[in-house]
C-alpha positions as CSV (number, residue, x, y, z in Angstrom):
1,X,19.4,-42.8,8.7
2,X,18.1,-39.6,10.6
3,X,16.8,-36.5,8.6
4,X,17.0,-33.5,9.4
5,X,15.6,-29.9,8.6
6,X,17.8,-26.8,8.1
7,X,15.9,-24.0,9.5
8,X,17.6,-20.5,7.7
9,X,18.8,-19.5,11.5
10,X,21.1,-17.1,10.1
11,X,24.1,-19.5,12.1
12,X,25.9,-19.5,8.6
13,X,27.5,-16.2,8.6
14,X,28.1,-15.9,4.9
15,X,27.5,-17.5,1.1
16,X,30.5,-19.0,1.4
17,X,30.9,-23.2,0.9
18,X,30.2,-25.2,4.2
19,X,31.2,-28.6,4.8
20,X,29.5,-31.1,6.8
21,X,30.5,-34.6,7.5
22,X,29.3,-37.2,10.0
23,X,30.1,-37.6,13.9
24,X,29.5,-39.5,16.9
25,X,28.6,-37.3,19.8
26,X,29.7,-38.7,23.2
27,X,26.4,-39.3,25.0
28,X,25.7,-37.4,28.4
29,X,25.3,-34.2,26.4
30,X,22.0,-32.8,24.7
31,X,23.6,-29.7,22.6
32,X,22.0,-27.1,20.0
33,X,23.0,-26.2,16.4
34,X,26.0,-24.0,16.4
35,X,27.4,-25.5,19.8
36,X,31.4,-25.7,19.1
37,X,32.7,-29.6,19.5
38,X,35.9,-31.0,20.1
39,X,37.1,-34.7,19.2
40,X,38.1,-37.0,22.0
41,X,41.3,-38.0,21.1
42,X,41.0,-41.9,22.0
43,X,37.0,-42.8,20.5
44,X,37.0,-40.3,17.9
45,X,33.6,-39.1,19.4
46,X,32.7,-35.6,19.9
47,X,32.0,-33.2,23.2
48,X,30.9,-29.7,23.4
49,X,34.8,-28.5,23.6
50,X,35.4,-27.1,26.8
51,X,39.1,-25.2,27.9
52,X,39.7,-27.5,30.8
53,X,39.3,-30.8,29.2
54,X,42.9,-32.9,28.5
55,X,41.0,-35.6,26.5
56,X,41.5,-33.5,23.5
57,X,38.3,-32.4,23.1
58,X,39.5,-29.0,24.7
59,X,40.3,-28.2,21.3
60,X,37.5,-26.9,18.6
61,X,37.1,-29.2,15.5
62,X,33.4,-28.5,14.1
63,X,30.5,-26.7,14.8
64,X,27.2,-28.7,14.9
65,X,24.7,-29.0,12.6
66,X,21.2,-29.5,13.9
67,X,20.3,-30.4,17.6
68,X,21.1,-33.4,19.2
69,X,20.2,-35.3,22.2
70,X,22.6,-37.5,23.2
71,X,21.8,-37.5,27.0
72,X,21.0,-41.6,26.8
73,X,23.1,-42.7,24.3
74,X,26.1,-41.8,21.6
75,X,24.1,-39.8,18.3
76,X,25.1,-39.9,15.0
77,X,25.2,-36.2,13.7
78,X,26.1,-34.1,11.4
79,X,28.8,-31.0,12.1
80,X,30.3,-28.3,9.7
81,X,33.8,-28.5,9.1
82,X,34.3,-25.2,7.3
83,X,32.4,-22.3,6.8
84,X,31.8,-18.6,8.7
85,X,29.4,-18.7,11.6
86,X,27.6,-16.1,13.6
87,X,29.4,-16.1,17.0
88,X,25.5,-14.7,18.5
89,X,24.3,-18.1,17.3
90,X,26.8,-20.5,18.4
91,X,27.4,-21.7,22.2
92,X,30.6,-22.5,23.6
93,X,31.6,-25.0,26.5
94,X,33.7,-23.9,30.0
95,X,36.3,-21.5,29.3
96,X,35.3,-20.9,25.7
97,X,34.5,-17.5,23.8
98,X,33.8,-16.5,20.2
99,X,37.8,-15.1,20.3
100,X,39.3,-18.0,22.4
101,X,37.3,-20.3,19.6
102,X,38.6,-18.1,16.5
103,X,42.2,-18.0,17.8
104,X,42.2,-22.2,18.4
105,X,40.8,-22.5,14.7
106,X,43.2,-19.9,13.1
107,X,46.1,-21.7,15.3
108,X,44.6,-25.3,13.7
109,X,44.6,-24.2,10.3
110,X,40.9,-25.1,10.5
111,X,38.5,-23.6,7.7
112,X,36.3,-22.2,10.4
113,X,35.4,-18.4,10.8
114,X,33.6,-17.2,13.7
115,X,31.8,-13.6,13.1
116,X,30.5,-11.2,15.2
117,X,28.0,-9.5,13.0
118,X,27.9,-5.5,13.7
């Protein structure tokens, strides 16, 4: 089991509920809380979701919990499913911005809100 601790970051934008479940990030990659993951469509593992990929990772499915290094081997981690996030806190793969990311979720009819606090 791997323990983590949540550091108030201000990354979740708002009171409102937040789901987390558990993922396998795709190793090669060593990401930060609030990095925007897509699912690989054929393991079910996870990549920093990037506009050119055709593995369907391309497409935003979670926002990451807590750090991971994953540059040796596949982590088990956790990722937020739903919630609002602060786009200034979050980081996006090739291609990606806070509105490209907002539109795919909205498009998905995934419970995810990016903000861009004023």
């Amino acid at each position: 089991m791997v323990y983590a601790t949540f550091t108030n970051d201000s990354l979740i934008a708002s009171d409102s509920d937040v789901i987390a479940r558990t993922i396998t990030v795709k190793s090669g990659q060593t990401l930060t809380r609030g990095a925007v993951l897509g699912r690989i469509t054929a393991s079910d593992k996870y990549l920093l979701s990037a506009t050119a990929a055709v593995d369907g990772s391309q497409t935003p499915a979670c926002v990451l919990a807590y750090d991971v290094d994953a540059s040796a081997a596949d982590v088990v981690a956790q990722a937020y499913f739903t919630g609002e996030f602060n786009a200034n806190l979050m980081s996006f793969g090739a291609g990606a911005t806070a509105a490209t990311v907002e539109a795919s979720f909205r498009q998905g009819q995934v419970s995810i809100f990016v903000r861009t606090p004023v």
